[in-house]
N, CA, C and O atoms as a GROMACS GRO file, in nm:
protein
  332
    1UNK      N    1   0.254  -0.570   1.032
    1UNK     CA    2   0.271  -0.431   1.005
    1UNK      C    3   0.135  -0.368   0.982
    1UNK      O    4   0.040  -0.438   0.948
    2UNK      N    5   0.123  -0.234   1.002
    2UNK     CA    6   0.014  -0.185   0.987
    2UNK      C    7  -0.003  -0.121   0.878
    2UNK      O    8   0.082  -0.036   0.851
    3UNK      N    9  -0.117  -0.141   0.785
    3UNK     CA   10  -0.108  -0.066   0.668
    3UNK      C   11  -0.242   0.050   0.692
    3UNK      O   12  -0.332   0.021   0.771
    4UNK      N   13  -0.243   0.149   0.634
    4UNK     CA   14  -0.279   0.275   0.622
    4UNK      C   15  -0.323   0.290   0.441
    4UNK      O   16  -0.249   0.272   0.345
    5UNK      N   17  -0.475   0.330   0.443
    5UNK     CA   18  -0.488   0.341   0.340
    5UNK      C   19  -0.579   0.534   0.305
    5UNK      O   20  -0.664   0.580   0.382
    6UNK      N   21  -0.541   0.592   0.207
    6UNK     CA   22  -0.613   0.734   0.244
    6UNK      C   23  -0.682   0.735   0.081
    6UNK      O   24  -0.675   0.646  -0.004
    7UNK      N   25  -0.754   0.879   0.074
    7UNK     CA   26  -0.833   0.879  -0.019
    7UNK      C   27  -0.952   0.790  -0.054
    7UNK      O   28  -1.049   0.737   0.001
    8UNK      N   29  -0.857   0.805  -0.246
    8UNK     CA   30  -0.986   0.687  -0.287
    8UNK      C   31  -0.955   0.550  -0.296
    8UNK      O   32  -1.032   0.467  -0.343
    9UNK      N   33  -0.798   0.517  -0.235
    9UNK     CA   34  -0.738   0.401  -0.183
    9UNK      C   35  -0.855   0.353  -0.109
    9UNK      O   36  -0.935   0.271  -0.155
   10UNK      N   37  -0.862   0.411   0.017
   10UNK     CA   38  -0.939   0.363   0.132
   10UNK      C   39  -1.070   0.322   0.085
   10UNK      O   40  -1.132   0.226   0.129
   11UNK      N   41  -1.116   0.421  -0.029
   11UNK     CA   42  -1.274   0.404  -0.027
   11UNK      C   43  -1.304   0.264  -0.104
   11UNK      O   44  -1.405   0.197  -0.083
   12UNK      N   45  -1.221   0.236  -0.179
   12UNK     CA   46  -1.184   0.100  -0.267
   12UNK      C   47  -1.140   0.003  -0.196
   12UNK      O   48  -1.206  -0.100  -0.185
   13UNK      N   49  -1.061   0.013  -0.155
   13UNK     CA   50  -1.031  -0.105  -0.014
   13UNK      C   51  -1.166  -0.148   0.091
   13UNK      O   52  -1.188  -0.263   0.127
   14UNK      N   53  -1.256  -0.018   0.132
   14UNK     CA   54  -1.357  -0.091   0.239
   14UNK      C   55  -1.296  -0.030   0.354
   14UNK      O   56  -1.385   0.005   0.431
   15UNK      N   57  -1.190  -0.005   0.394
   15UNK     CA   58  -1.136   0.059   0.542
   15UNK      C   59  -1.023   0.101   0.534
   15UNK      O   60  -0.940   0.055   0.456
   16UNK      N   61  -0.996   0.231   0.646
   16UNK     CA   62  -0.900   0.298   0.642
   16UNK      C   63  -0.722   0.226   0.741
   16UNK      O   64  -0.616   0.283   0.766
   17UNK      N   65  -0.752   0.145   0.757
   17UNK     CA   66  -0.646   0.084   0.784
   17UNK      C   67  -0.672  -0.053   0.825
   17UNK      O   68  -0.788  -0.086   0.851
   18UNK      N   69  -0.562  -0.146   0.832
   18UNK     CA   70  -0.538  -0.316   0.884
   18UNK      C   71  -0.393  -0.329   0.920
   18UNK      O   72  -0.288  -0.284   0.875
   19UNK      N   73  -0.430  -0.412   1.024
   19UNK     CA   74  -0.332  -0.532   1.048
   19UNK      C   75  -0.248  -0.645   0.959
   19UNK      O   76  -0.299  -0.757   0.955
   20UNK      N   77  -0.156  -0.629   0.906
   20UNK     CA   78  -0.137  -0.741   0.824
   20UNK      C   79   0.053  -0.824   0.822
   20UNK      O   80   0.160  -0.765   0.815
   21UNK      N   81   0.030  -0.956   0.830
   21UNK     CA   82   0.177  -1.016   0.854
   21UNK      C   83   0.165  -1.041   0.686
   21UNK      O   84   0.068  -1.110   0.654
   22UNK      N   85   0.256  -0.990   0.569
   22UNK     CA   86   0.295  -1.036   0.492
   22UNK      C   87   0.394  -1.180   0.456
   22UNK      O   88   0.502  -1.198   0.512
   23UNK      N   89   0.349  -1.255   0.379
   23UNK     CA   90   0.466  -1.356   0.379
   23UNK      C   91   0.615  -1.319   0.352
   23UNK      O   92   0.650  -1.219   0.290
   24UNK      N   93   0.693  -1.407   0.404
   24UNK     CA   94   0.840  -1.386   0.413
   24UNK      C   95   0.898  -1.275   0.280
   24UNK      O   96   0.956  -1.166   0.281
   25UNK      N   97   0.833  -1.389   0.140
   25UNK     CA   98   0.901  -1.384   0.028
   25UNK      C   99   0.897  -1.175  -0.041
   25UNK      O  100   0.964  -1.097  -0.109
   26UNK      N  101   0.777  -1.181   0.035
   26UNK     CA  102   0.728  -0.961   0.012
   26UNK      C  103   0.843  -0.917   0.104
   26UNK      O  104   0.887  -0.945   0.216
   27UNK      N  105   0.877  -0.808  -0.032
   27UNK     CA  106   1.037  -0.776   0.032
   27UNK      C  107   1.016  -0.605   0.009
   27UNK      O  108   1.054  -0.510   0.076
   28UNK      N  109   0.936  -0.614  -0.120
   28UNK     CA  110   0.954  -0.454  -0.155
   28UNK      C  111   0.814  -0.393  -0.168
   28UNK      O  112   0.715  -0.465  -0.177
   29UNK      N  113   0.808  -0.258  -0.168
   29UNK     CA  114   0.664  -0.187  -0.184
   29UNK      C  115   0.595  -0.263  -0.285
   29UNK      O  116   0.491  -0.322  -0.256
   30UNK      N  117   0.639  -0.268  -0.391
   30UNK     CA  118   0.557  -0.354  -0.525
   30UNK      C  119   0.509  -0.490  -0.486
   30UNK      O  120   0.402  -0.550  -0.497
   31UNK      N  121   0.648  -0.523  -0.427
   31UNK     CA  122   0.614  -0.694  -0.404
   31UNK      C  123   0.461  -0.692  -0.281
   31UNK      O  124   0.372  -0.775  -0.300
   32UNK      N  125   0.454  -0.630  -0.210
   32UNK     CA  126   0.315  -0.576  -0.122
   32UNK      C  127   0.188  -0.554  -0.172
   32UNK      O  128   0.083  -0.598  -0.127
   33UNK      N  129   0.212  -0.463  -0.296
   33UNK     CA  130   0.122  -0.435  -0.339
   33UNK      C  131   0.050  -0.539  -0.444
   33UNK      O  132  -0.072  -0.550  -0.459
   34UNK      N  133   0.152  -0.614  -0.513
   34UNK     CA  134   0.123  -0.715  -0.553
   34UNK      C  135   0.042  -0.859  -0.469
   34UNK      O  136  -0.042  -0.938  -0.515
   35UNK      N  137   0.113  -0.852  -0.317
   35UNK     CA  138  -0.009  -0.952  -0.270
   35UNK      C  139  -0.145  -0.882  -0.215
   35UNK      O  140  -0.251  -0.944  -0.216
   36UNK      N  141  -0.138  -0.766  -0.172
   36UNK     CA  142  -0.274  -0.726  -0.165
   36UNK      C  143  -0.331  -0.736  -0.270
   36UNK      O  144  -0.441  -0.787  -0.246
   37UNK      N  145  -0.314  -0.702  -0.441
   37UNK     CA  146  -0.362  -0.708  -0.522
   37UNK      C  147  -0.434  -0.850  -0.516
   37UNK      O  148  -0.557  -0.846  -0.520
   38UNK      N  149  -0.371  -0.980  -0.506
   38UNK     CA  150  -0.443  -1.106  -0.456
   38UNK      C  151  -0.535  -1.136  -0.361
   38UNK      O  152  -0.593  -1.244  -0.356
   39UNK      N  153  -0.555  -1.016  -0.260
   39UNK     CA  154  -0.638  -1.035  -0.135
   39UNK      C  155  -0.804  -1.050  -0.204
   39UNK      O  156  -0.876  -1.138  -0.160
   40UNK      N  157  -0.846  -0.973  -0.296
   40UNK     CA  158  -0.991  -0.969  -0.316
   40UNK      C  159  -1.005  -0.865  -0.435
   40UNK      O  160  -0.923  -0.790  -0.488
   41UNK      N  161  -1.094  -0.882  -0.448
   41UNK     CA  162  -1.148  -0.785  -0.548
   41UNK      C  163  -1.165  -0.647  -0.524
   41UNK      O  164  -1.167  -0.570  -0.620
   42UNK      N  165  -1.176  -0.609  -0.413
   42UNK     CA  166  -1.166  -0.478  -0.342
   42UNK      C  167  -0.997  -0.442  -0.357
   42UNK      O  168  -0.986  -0.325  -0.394
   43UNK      N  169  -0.915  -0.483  -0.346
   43UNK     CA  170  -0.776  -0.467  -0.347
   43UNK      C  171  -0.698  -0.456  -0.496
   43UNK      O  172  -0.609  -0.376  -0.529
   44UNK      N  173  -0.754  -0.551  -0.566
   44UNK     CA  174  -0.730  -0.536  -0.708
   44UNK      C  175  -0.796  -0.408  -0.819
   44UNK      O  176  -0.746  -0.370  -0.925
   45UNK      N  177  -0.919  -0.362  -0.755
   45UNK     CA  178  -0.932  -0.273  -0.763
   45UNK      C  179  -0.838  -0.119  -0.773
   45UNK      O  180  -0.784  -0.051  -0.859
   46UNK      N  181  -0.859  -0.118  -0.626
   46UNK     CA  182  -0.730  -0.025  -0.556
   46UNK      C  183  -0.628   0.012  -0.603
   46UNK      O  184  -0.588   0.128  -0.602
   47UNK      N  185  -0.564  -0.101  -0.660
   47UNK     CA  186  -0.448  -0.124  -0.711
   47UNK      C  187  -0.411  -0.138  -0.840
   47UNK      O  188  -0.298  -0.133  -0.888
   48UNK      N  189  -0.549  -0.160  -0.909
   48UNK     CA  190  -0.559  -0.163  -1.032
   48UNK      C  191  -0.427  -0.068  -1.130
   48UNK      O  192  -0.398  -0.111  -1.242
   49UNK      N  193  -0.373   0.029  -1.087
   49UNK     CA  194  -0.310   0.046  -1.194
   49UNK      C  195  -0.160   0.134  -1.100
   49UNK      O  196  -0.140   0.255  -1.107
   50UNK      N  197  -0.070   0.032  -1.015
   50UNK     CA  198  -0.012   0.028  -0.918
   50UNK      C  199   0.077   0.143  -0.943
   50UNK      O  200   0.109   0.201  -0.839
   51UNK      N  201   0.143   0.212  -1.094
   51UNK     CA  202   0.191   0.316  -1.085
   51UNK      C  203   0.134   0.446  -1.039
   51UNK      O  204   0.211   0.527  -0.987
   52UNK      N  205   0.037   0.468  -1.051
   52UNK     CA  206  -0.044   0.526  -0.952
   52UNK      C  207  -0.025   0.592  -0.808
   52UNK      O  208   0.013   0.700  -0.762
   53UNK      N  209  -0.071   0.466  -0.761
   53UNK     CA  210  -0.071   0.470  -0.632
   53UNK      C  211   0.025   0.489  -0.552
   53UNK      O  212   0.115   0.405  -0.560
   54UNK      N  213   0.045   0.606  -0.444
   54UNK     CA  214   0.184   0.607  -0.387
   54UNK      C  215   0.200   0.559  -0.274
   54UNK      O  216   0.100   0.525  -0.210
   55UNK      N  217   0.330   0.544  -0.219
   55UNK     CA  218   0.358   0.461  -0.068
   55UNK      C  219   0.453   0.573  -0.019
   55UNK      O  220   0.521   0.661  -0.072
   56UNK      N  221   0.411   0.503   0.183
   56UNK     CA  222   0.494   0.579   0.246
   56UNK      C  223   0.551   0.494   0.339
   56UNK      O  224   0.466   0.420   0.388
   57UNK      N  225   0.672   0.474   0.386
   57UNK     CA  226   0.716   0.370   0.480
   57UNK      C  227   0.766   0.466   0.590
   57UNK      O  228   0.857   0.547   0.571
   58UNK      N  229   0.680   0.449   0.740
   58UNK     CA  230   0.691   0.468   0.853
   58UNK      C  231   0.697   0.620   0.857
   58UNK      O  232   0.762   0.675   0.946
   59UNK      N  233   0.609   0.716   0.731
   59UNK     CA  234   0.621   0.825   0.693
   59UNK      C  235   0.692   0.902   0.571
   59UNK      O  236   0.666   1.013   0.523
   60UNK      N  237   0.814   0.784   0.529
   60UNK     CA  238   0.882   0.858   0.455
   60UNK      C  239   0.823   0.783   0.297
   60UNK      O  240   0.772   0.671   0.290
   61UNK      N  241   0.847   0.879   0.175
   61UNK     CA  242   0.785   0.837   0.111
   61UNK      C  243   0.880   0.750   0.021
   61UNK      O  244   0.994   0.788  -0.004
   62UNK      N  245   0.848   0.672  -0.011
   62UNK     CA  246   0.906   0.586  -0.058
   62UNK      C  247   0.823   0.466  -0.242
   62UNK      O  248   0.708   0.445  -0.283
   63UNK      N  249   0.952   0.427  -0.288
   63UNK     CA  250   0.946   0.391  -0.448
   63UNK      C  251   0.908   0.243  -0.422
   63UNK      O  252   0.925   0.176  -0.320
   64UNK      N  253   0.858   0.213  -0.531
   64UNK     CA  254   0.836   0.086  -0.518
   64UNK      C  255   0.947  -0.030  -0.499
   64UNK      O  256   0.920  -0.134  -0.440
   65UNK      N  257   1.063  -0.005  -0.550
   65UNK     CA  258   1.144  -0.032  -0.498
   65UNK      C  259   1.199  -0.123  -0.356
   65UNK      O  260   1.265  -0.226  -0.335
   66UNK      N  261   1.124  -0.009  -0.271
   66UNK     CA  262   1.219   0.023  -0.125
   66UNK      C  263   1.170  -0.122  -0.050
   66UNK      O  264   1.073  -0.195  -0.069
   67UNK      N  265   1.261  -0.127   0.024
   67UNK     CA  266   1.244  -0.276   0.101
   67UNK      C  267   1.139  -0.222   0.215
   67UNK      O  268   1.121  -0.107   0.256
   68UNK      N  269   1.091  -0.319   0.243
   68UNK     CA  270   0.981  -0.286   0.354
   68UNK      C  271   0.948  -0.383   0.459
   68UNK      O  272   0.837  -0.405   0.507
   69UNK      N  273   1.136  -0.475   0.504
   69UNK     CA  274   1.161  -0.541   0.613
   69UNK      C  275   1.174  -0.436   0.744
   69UNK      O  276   1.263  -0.353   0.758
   70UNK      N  277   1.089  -0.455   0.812
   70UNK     CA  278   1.104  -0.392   0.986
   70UNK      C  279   1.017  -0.244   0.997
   70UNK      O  280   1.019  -0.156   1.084
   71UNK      N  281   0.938  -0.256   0.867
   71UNK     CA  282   0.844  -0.118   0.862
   71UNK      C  283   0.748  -0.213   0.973
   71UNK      O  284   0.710  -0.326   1.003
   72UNK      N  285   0.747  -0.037   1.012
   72UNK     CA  286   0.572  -0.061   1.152
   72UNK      C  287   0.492  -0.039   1.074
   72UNK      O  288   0.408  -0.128   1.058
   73UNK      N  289   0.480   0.092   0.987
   73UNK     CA  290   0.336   0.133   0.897
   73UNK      C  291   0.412   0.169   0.745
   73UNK      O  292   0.519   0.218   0.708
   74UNK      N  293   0.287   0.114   0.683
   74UNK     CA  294   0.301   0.159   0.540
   74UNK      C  295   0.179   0.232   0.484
   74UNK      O  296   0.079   0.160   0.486
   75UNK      N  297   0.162   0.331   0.444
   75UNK     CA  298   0.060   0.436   0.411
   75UNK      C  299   0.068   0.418   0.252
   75UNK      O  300   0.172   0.437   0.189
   76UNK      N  301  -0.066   0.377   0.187
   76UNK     CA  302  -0.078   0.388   0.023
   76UNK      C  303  -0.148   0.520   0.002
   76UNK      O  304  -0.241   0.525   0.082
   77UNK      N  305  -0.144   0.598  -0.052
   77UNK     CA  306  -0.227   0.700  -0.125
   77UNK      C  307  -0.226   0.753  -0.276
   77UNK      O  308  -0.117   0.766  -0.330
   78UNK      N  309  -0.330   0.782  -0.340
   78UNK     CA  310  -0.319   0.890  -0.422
   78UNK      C  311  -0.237   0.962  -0.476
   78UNK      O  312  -0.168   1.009  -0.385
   79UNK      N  313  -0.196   1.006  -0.594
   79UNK     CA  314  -0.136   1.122  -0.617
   79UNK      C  315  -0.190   1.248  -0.596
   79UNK      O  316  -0.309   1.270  -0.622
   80UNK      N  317  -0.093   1.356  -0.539
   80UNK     CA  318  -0.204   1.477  -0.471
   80UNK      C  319  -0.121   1.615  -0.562
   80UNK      O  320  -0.016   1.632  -0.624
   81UNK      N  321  -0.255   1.702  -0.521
   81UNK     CA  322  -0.178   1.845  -0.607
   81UNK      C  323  -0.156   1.921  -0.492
   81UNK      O  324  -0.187   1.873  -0.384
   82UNK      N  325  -0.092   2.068  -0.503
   82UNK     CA  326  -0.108   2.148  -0.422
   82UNK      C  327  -0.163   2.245  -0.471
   82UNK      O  328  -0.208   2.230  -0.585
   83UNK      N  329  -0.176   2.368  -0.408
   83UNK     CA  330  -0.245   2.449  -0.454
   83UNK      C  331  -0.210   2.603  -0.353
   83UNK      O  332  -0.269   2.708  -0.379
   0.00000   0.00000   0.00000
């Protein structure tokens, strides 16, 4: 699946998107974010404080919760204002 990272996600991560096959057992947004959190220190970073950070599956936005079997893209970002 392809993950998508924006903001100051991205700038903490090192790049604005990857390639990545999660193992079987990652079922939900959290459970994801939890193994990237294992990828490196750049990721744990990122993620450092996972309520935070929001997700989008294949556009739609989505809870940590949400299953994320047969997603093409998952987008992490920021919380944003409008104005």
């Amino acid at each position: 699946m392809k993950l998508v990272y924006f903001a100051w996600v991205r700038e903490r991560v090192g790049r604005p998107e990857e390639q990545v096959e999660p193992p079987a057992e990652i079922r939900t947004v959290a459970d994801l974010v939890g193994w990237l959190r294992g990828r490196g220190e750049e990721y744990a970073y990122a993620f450092e404080n996972p309520g935070v950070v929001r997700a989008a599956i294949d556009r739609v936005h989505a809870k940590p919760d949400a299953p994320i079997a047969g997603a093409a893209e998952i987008a992490f970002f920021p919380p944003m204002t409008g104005g």
